[in-house]
C-alpha positions as CSV (number, residue, x, y, z in Angstrom):
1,X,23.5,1.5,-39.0
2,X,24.2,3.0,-35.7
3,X,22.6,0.4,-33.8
4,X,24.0,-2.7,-35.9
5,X,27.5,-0.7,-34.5
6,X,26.6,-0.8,-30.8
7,X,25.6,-4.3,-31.3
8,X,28.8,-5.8,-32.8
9,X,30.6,-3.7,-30.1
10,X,28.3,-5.2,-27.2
11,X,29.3,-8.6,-28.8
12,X,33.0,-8.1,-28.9
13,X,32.9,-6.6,-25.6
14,X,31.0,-9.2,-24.0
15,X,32.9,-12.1,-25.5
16,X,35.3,-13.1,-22.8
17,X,32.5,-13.0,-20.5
18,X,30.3,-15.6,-22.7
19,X,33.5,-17.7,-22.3
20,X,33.1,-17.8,-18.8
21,X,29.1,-18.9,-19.3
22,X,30.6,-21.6,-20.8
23,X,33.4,-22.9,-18.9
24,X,32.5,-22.5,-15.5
25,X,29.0,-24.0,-13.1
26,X,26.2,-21.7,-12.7
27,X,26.7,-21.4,-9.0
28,X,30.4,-20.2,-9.1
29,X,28.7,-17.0,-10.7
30,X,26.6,-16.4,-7.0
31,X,30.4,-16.7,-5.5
32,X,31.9,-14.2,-8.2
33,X,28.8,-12.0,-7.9
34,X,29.6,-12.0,-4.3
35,X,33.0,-11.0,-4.5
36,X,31.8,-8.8,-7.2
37,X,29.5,-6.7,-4.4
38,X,31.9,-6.6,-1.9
39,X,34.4,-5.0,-3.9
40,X,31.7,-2.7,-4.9
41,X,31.3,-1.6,-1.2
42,X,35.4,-1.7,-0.3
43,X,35.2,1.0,-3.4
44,X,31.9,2.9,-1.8
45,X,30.7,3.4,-5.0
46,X,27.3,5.0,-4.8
47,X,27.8,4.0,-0.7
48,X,26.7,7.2,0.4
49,X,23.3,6.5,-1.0
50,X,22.4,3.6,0.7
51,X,23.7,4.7,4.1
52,X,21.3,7.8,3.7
53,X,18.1,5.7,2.7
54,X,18.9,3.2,5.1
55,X,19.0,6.2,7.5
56,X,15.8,7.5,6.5
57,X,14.2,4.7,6.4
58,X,15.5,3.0,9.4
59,X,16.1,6.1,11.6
60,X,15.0,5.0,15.0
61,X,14.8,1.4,14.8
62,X,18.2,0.6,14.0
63,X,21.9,1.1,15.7
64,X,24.4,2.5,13.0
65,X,26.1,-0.6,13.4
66,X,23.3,-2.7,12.4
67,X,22.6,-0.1,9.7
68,X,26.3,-0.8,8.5
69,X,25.9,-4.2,8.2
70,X,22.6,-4.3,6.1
71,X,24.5,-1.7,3.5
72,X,27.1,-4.3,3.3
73,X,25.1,-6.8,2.7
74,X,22.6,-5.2,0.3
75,X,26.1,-4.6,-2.0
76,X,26.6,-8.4,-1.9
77,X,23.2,-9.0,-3.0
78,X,22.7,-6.4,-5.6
79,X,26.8,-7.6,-6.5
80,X,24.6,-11.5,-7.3
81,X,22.0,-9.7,-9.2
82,X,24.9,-7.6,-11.5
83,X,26.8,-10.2,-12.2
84,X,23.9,-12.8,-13.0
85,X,22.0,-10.1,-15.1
86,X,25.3,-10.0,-16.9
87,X,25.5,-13.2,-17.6
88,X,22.1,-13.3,-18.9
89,X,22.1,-10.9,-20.4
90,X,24.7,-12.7,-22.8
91,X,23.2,-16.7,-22.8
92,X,19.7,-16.5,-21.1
93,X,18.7,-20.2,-20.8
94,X,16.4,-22.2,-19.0
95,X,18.7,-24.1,-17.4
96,X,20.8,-21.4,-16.3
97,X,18.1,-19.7,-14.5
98,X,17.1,-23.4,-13.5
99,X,20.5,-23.7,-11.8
100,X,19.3,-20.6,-9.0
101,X,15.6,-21.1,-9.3
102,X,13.4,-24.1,-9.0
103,X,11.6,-23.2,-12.3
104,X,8.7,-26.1,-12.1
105,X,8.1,-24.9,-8.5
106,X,8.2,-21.2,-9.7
107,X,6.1,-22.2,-12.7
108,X,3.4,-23.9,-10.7
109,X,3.3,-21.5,-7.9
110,X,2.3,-18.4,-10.5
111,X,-0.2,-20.7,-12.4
112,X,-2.2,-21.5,-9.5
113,X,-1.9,-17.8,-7.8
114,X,-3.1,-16.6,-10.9
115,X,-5.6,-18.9,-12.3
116,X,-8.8,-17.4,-11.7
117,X,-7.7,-14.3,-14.0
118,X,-6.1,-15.4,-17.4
119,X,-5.2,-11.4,-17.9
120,X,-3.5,-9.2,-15.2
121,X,-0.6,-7.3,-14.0
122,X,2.3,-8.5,-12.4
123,X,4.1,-6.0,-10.4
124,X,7.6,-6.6,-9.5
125,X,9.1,-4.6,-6.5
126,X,13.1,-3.6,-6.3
127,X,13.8,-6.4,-4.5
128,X,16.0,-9.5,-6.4
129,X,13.8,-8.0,-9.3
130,X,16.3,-8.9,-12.0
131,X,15.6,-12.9,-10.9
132,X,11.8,-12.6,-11.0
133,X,12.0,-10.9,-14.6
134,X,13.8,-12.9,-16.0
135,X,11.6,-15.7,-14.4
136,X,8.7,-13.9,-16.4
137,X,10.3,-14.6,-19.4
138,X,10.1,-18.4,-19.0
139,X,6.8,-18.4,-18.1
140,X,4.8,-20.8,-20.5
141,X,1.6,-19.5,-21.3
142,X,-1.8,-20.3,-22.9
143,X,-2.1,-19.9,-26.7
144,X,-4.7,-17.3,-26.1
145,X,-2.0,-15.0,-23.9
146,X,-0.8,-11.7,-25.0
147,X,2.4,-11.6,-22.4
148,X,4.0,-8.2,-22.4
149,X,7.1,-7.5,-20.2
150,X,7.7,-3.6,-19.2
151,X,11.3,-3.0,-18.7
152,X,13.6,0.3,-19.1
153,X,16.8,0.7,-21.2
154,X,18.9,3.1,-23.3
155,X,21.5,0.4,-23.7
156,X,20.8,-0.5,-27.1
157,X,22.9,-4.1,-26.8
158,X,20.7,-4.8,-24.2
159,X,17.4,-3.9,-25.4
160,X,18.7,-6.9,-28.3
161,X,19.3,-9.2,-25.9
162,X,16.2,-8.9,-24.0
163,X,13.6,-8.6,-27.0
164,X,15.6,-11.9,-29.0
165,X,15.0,-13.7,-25.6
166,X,11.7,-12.7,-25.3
167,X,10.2,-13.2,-28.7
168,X,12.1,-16.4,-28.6
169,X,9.7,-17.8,-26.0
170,X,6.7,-15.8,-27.4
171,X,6.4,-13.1,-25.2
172,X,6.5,-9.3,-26.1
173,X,9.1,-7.0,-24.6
174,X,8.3,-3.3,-24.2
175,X,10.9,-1.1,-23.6
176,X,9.6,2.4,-21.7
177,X,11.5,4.8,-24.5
178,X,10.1,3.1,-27.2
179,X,7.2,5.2,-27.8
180,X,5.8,2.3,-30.3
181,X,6.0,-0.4,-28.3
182,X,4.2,1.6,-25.5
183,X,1.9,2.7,-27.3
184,X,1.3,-1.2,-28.6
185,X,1.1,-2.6,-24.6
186,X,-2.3,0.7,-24.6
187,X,-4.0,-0.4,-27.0
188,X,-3.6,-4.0,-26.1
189,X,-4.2,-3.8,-22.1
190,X,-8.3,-3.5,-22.3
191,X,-7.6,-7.0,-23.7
192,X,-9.0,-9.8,-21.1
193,X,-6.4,-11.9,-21.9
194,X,-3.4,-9.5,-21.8
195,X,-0.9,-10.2,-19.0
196,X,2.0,-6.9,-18.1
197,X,4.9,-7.6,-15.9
198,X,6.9,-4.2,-14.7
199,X,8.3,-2.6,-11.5
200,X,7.0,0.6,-10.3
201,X,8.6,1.2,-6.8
202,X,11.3,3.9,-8.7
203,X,11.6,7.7,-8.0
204,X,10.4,9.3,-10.6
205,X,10.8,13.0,-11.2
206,X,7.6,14.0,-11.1
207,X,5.4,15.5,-8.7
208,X,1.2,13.5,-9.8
209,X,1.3,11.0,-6.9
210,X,3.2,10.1,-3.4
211,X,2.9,7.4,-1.6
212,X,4.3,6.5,2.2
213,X,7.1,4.7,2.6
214,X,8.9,3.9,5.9
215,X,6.8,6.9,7.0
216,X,8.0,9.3,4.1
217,X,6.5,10.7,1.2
218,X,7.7,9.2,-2.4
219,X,6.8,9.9,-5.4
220,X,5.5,7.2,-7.8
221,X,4.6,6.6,-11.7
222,X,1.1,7.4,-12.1
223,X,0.3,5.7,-15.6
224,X,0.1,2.5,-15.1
225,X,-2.0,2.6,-11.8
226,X,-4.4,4.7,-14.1
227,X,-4.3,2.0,-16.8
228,X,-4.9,-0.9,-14.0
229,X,-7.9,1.0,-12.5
230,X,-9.4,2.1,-16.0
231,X,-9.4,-1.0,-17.2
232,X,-9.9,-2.9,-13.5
233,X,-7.1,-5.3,-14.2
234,X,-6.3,-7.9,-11.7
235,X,-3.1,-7.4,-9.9
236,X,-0.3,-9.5,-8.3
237,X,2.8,-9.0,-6.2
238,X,6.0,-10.8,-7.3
239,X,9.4,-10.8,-6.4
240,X,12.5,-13.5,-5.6
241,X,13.9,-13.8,-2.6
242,X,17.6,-14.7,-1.8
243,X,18.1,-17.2,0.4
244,X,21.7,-17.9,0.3
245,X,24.1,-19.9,-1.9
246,X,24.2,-23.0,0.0
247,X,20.6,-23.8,-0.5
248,X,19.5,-26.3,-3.1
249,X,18.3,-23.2,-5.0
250,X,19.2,-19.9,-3.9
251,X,16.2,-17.9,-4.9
252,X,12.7,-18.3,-4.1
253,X,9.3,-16.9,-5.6
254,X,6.9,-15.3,-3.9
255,X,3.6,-13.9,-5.3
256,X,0.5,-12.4,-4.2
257,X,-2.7,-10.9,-5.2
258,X,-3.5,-7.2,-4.3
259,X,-7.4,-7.1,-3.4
260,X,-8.1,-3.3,-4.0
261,X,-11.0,-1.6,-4.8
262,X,-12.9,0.6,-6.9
263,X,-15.0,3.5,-5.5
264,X,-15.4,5.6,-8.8
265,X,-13.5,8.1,-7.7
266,X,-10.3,8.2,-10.2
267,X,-7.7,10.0,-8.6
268,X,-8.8,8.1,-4.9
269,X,-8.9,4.9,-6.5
270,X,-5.1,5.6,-8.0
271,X,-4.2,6.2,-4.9
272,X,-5.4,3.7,-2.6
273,X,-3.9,0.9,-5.0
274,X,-0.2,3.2,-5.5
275,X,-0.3,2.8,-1.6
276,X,-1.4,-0.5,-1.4
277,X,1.5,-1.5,-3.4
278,X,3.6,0.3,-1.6
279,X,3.4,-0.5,1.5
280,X,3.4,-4.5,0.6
281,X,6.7,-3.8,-0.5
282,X,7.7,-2.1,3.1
283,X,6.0,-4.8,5.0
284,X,8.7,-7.2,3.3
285,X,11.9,-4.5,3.0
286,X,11.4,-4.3,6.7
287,X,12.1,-8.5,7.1
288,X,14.6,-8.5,4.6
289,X,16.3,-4.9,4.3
290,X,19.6,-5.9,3.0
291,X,17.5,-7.2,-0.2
292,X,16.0,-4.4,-1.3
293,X,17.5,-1.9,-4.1
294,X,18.7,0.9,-1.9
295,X,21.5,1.8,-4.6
296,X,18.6,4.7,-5.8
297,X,17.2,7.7,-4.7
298,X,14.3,6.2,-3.5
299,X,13.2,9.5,-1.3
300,X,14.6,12.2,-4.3
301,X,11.7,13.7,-5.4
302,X,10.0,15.5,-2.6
303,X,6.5,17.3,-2.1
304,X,7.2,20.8,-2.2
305,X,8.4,22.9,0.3
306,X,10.0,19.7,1.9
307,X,13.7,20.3,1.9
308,X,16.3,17.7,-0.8
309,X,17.0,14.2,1.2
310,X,20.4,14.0,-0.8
């Protein structure tokens, strides 16, 4: 009953914003998304957070006035990805995400990356990771398929709107505090046929496994590295880049294929493929800094007897 509550009130809420799906083009919501981040960064909310990972990451390389401007940048991207997860979030449609993306072009470029392995993992990386997720999503499949997308969420309007979207075009959402539906993508990821979308460049709180980033120790979700080696899942790179809203679409796909290996050695094996990841993810941050998701504590958890970042 409780849910069904939240729900209605999600609905109501989000009403006059549905209007606004309705009335106005898809690419007036890049210019309101726009305004949306800017205001975001006239209000510094959460400000002081990116100026400090943008300081640690960037310590010697850039001058604070360079530094300045990626931060105000990265709030007019993240300000795009907001408002267009918003709006999505409220009437996901092909051809709203079509309006942004070139979806035959996206489509095509993920059916031949991945055609040699009709099961894998698709790794996401804080970048414009809201676009490529919702790219998954569309994604058409083969009937023999099991497509599983790993997102987290204790909004319980949203968690409707994202498994109604996804079960809509066959594909099965797993939300990371349902312990069900994890337990579902386990017993289903030895399948050969199985293919997982998710993002794993987050803090996380615990202390199993650090990577380097920009230099810097970070900690990482161990799980699902352990799941790709056990079951020595193919695994692919994926984000959207923004290229600005004058282009004939504004965001991009890019994907890749991670060549790692496997030694026998568990825990070395874990790592090697948690770094590789990583440092894929710098090697593209460091081209395009102002895209990537510096509103988190990317450097919170720290190795012990290292002194807080924040």
């Amino acid at each position: 009953m409780k849910r069904i509550f939240y729900i209605l009130i999600g609905h109501i809420l989000a009403f006059p914003f549905y209007m606004l799906t309705i009335i106005l083009p898809y690419k007036a919501h890049i210019t309101i998304g726009k305004l949306l981040g800017l205001t975001l960064y006239k209000c510094k909310l959460r400000r002081s957070i990116v100026e400090k990972n943008l300081q640690i990451a960037f310590e010697k390389e850039k001058t604070k006035a360079e530094l300045k401007e990626i931060c105000k940048q990265n709030y007019i991207v993240n300000g795009i990805q907001i408002w267009i997860y918003a709006i999505h979030a409220l009437r996901f449609t092909n051809k709203y995400l079509a309006a942004i993306l070139d979806l035959e072009k996206a489509w095509e470029l993920v059916r031949e990356t991945t055609k040699d392995d009709p099961g894998f993992v698709g790794l996401n990386m804080h970048t414009t990771s809201l676009i490529s997720s919702w790219l998954t999503l569309t994604l058409p499949k083969t009937k023999t398929q099991e497509l599983y997308y790993l997102y987290a969420s204790r909004n319980v309007f949203i968690e409707y709107k994202y498994s109604k979207s996804a079960y809509k075009r066959g594909k099965k959402p797993i939300n990371r505090y349902n312990k069900k539906q994890m337990m579902d993508l386990i017993r289903n990821f030895r399948n050969d046929n199985t293919v997982i979308y998710t993002a794993l460049d987050t803090n996380v709180p615990n202390k199993d496994l650090f990577v380097t980033f920009f230099s810097k120790q970070v900690s990482i979700g161990k799980p699902m590295f352990e799941l790709i080696i056990k079951h020595k899942k193919p695994v692919y790179l994926m984000h959207a880049e923004y290229q600005g809203k004058n282009q004939p679409s504004p965001y991009i796909i890019q994907m890749q294929k991670l060549n790692y290996t496997i030694t026998g050695d568990k825990e070395k094996d874990v790592q090697n493929l948690a770094s590789l990841y990583t440092s894929k993810i710098e090697e593209y941050v460091k081209t395009c800094p102002e895209q990537y998701y510096w509103v988190h504590r990317r450097f919170k958890t720290r190795p012990d007897g290292e002194a807080p970042r924040y």
